[in-house]
N, C-alpha and C positions, 0 to 999 in steps of 0.2 A: 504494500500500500504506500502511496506516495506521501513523504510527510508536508505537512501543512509550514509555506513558506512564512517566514519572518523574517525582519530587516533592524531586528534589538542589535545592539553594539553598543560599546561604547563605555562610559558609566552613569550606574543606577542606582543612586544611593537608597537606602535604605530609610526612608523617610520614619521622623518622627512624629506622634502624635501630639500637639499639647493641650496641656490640660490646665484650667482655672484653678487659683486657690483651693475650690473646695474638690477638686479632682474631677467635676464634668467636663465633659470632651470641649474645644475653646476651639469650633471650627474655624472662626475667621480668623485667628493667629495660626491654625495649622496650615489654612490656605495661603497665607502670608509665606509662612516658612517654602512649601511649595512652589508658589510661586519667584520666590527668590533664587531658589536654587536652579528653577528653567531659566531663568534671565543669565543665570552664572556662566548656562551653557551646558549643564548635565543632558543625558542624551534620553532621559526614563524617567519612570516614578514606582520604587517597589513601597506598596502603602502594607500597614499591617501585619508586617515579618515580624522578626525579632524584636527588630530594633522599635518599629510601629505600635510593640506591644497589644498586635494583635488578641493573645489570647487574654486581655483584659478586659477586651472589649465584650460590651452585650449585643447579640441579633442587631437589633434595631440598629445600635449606632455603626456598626460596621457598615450597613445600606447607608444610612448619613455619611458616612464618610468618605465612601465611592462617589456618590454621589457631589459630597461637596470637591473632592479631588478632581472627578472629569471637568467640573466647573471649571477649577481653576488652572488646569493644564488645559484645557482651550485648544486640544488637537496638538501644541506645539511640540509633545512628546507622548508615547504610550504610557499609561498608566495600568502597572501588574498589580493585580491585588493577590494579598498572601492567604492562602487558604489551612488553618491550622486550625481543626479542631479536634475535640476528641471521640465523635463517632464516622463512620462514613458517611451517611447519611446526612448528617450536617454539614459534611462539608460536601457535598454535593449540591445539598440545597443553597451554600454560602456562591457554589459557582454559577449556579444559575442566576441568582440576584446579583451580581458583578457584570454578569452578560446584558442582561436587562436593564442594568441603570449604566450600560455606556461604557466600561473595563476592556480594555484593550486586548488583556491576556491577564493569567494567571502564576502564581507560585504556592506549588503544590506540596505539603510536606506530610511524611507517613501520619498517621494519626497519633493523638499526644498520650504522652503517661505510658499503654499498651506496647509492649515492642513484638511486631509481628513475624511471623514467621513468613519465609518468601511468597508462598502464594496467595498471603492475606494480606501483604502488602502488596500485588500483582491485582490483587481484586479493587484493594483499596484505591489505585492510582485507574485504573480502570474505570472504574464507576464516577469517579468524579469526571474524569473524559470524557464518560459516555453521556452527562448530564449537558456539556455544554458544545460549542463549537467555539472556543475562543481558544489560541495556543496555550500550551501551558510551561514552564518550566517547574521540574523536578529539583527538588532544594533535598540535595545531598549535604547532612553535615552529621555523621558519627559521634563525635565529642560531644555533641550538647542533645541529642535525642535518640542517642544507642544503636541505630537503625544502621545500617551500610546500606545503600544501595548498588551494587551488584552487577559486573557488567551481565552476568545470564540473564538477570532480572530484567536489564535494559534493553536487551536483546529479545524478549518476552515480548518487553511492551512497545519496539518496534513497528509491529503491525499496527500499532496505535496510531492514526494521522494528526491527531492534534496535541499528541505528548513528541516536544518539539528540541527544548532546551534540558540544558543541566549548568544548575548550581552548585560548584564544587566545592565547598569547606571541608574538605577531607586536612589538614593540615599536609597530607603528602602528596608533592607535587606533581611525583611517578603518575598519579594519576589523569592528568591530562593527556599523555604520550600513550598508558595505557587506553583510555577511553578510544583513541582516535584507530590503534592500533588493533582495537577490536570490534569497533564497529562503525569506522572511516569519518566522512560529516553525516551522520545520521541524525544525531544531536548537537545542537549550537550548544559549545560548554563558555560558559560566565565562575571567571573566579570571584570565590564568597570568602575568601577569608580576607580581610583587609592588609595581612603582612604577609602574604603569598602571591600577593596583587602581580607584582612584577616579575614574578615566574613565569606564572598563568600567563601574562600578556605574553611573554617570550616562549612561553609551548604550545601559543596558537586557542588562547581564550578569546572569544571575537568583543567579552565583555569583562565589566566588574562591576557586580554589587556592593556598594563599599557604606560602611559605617560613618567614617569619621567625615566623608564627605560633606556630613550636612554641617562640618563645624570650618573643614576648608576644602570649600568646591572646588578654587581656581587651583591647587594645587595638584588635588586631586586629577584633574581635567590633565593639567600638565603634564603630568606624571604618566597618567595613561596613554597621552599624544605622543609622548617620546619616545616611550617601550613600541609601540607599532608603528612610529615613524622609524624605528633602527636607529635612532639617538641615543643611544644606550650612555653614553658619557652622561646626557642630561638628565634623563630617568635615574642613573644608580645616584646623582648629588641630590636630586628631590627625594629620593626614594631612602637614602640616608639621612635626612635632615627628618622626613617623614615617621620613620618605622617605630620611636619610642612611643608615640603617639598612636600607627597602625594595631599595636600591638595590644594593646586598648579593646580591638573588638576579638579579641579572643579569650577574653577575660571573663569570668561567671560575671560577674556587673559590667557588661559589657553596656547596656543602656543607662544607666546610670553615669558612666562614666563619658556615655558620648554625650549625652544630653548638656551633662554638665561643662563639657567643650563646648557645645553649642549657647548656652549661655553666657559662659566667656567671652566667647567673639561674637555676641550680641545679634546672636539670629535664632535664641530659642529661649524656653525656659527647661530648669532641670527638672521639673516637677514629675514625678511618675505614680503609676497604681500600686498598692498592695499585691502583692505581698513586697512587688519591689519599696525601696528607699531610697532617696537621696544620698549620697556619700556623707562621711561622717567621718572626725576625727582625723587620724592620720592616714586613712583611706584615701577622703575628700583631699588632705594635702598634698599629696601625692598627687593625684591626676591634675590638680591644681597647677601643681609648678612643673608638670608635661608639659601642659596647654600652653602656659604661659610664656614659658623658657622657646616651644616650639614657634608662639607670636611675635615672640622679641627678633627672632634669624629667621624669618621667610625667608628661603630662598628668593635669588632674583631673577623675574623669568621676563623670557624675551617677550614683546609685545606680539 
């Protein structure tokens, strides 16, 4: 079966959601943030991943949110909504309402808490395919939801024409050359770790979902432009000036910490749901004087 074509590249930060003092969703500062980051020159919008804190969110505002997202990306780039819940069923029904309020495409991740066994994750990615016609990308990340996916697995769900992309956060990079090497361009692969970033670009990642972007886009952007322009000289000085900070989304407070960057450089609040928290103590001072130390030596990049 022929898969279903898409023209994603690039980077796709990992949008955040904010939230009011009392913790309700603060749609028009999230649109704001959104919108800021199109104008930056980001090539995407992944809304309610990780970092989105999707699995905070209730029914309802997840459709608000898509909703107020298509608003505010206004065609200029796809907006993927993240699909995380924890039965199938729900998130089949989450794909369907993404389809219908305007969602470009999706990101699909095994179901939460449960770690399944290969052909209940095969059913599981299945059926939410089957619910919609929008692409979807597969959000591979081992470390933080136990699950591998699998090249047989991927290989399985081949025959799948609207399971398209793969999100690699696997921390090991062999996997990119593997992927390609066992099942050629069958899948567009997007590196998801934000300190693997520049691997991924140079083993032939067409993208990156990247965390810290929402706190420095133009670097990010740079960063990415150089690694696939073969400016490698310019890429490894951003990329080392960048990584204390990349390293950040691989952190168990990996939202809290980027949030907290995005506050710093005054394009978000750090505010999050329970059970998460705001950094504290020598936690918070720590990512503190990352941020910081990283705002004071931006790199200087060519116009």
């Amino acid at each position: 079966m022929t898969a279903t074509r898409i023209d994603w590249s690039g980077v796709f930060p990992a949008a955040t959601t904010q939230f009011k003092p009392g913790l309700s969703i603060d749609y028009e500062a999230t649109q704001r943030v959104q919108d800021a980051l199109i104008k930056d020159g980001v090539n995407g919008l992944i809304i309610m991943g990780t970092v989105g804190e999707g699995n905070s969110l209730e029914a309802e505002e997840k459709r608000r949110m898509i909703t107020a997202t298509v608003e505010a990306a206004r065609g200029r780039v796809p907006v993927i909504v993240g699909v995380s819940e924890m039965t199938t069923p729900r998130a089949a029904t989450l794909a369907r309402d993404a389809e219908n309020l305007g969602a470009n495409g999706l990101m699909v991740l095994p179901a939460m808490v449960y770690v399944p066994q290969e052909e209940e994750l095969i059913t599981h990615f299945r059926t939410v395919a089957d619910a919609t016609a929008l692409p979807i990308m597969l959000y591979n990340n081992p470390p933080a939801y136990r699950v591998n996916i699998s090249f047989e697995t991927l290989k399985r769900l081949s025959s799948q024409s609207n399971i398209v992309c793969i999100k690699e956060s696997s921390p090991d990079t062999r996997r990119f050359t593997d992927l390609f090497n066992a099942l050629g361009d069958r899948y567009v692969p997007f590196a998801g770790l934000d300190d693997v970033a520049l691997e991924g670009a140079v083993l032939g990642a067409r993208g990156w979902v990247s965390g810290l972007t929402n706190a420095f886009p133009i670097e990010s952007l740079a960063l990415w432009q150089s690694a696939i322009a073969g400016d490698l000289e310019t890429a490894r000085r951003i990329y080392r000036w960048f990584m204390p900070l990349l390293h950040l989304d691989a952190e168990h407070d990996l939202v809290q910490s980027i949030k907290l960057a995005e506050q710093i450089m005054g394009r978000g609040s750090e505010r999050v749901r329970p059970p998460r928290y705001p950094l504290a103590g020598a936690r918070r001072a720590h990512v503190t004087e990352i941020v910081e130390a990283a705002a004071a030596k931006r790199p200087k990049l060519k116009p």
